[in-house]
C-alpha positions in Angstrom: -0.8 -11.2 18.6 -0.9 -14.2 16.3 1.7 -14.7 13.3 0.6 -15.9 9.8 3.1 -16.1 6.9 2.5 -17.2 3.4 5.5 -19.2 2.6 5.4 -21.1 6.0 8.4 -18.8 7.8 7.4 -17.8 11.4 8.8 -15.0 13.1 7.6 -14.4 17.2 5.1 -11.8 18.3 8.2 -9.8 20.1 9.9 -9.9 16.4 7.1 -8.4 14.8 6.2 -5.7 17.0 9.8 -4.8 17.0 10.3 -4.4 13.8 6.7 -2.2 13.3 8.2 -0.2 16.6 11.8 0.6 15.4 9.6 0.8 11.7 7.7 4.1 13.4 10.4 5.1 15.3 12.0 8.6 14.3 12.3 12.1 16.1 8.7 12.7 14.8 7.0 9.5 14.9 4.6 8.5 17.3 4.5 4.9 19.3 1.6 3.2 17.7 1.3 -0.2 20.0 0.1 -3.5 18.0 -3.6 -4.1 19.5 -5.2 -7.2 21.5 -6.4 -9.5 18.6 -4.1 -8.4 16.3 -2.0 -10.6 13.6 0.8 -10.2 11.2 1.2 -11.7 8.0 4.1 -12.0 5.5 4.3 -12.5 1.8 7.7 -12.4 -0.4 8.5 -12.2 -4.4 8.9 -12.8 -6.8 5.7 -15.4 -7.3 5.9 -16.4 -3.1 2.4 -14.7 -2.2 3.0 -11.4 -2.0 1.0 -10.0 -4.3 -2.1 -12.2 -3.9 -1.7 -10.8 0.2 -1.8 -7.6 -1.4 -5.1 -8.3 -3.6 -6.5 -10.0 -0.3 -5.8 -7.2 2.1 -7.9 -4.8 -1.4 -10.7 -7.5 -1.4 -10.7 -7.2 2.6 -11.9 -3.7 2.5 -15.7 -2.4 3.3 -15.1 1.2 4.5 -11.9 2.3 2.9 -8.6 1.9 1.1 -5.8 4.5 1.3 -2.7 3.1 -1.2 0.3 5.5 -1.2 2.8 4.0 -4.2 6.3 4.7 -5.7 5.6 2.8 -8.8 2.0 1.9 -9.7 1.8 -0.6 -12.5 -0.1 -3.9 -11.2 -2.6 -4.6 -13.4 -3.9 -7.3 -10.9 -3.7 -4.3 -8.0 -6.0 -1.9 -10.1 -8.5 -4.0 -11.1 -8.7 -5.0 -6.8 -9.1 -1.2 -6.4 -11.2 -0.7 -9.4 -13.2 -4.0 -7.8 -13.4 -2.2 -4.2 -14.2 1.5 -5.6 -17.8 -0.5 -7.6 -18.7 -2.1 -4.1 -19.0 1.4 -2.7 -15.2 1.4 -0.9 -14.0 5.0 -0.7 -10.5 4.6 -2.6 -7.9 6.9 -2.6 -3.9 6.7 -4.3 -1.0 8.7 -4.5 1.8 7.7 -6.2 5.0 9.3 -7.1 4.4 11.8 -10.1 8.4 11.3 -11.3 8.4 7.4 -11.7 4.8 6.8 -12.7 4.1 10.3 -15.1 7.3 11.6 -16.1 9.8 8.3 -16.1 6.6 6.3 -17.9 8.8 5.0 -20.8 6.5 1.3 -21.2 3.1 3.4 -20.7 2.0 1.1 -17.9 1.8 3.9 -14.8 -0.6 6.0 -16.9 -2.5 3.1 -18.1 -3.0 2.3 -14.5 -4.0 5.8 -13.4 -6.0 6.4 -16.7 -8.0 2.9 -15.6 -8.2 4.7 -11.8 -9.4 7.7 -12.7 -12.0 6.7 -15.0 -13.3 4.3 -12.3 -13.7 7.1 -10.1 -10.6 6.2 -8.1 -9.6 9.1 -6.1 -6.3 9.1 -7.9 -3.7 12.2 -7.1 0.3 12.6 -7.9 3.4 13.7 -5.2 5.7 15.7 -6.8 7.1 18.2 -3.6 10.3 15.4 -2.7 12.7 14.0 -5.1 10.7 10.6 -5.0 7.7 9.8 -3.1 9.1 6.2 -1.9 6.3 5.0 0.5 4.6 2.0 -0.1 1.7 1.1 1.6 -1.9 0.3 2.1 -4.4 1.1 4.9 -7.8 -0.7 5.0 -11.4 0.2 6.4 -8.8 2.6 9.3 -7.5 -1.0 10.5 -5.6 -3.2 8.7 -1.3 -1.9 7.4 0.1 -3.3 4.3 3.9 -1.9 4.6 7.1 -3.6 2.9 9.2 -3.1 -0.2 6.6 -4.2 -2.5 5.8 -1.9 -5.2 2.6 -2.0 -6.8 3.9 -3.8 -10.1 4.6 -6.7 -12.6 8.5 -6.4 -12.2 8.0 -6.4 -8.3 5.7 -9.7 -8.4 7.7 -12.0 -11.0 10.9 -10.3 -11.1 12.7 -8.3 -7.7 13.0 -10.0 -4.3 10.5 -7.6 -2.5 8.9 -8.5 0.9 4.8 -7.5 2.0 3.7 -7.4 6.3 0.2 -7.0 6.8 -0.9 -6.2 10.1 -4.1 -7.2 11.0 -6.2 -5.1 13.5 -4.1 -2.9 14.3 -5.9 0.7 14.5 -3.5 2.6 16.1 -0.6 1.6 13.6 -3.4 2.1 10.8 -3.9 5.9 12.5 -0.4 6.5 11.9 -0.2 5.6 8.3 -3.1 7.6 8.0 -2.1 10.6 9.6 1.6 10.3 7.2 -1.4 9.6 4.2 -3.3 13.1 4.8 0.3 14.8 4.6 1.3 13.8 1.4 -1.9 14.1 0.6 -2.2 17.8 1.4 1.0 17.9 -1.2 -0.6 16.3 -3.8 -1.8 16.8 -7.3 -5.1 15.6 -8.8 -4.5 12.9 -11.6 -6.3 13.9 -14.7 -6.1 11.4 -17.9 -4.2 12.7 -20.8 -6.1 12.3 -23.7 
């Protein structure tokens, strides 16, 4: 497994697949081994790379995207998806219905899922557990976006937030995915408001 990072900071392979390992570890989590050929890359904020590794990791897709968000705000992160859902990517969110619908003070969440929606964006709301905290990205079944990094303004130029990508890594991506189609399943459509 190869290491890339976007402010320069290596970590070893052993590191990283440690971290994704005790990362997936819990009574009802499976073992999802890194893959042959597969690479890690790290982005921090605010303004050291993490969202543009976020936009890449968007622009990357050909197949699919499946984002699942606490706060959704980024205006540079829905336009990607917006981008992705017009080159014929099959695009799919969730984000927390709390934080984004009813906690909306500035009007930026539902500007974002209005935008979405109205690109045919797959756009859907998890209201079932006191906050739907996962943030995360899965890519054409392959690639993991995973970190602190909420999809928003205040997480680029303000908070200290952290993004790892892991490239080609299927089995990790199955995971995610599997977690996805769960919250999924508790989901509510998005439907703009006016």
């Amino acid at each position: 497994m190869k290491f890339r990072s976007a402010t320069s900071n290596r970590l070893s392979a052993s590191l990283v697949a440690l971290a994704v390992m005790c990362a997936a570890s819990s009574v009802h989590a499976e073992t999802a081994p890194l893959a042959v050929g597969s690479s890690a890359e790290v982005a921090f904020s605010p303004r050291e790379g993490a969202q543009a590794l976020v936009v890449r990791l968007i622009d990357s897709a050909r197949s699919s995207i499946r984002l699942a968000a606490y706060a959704f705000t980024s205006p540079a992160v829905t336009r990607a998806l917006i981008a992705a859902k017009k080159r014929g990517v099959d695009v799919a969110v969730l984000v927390d219905h709390k934080s984004n619908l009813v906690q909306d003070a500035s009007g930026k969440a539902t500007a974002a899922l209005n935008a979405l929606s109205l690109a045919g964006v797959a756009t859907a709301t998890v209201a079932r557990y006191p906050i739907h905290h996962d943030k995360y990205i899965v890519v054409d079944a392959a690639h993991v976006e995973t970190g602190s990094f909420n999809f928003s303004n205040a997480a680029e130029f303000g908070n200290s937030e952290n993004v790892l990508v892991l490239w080609n890594s299927p089995q990790v991506a199955r995971a995610y995915l599997a977690h996805w189609a769960s919250r999924s399943a508790a989901s509510m459509p998005y439907r703009p408001g006016f």
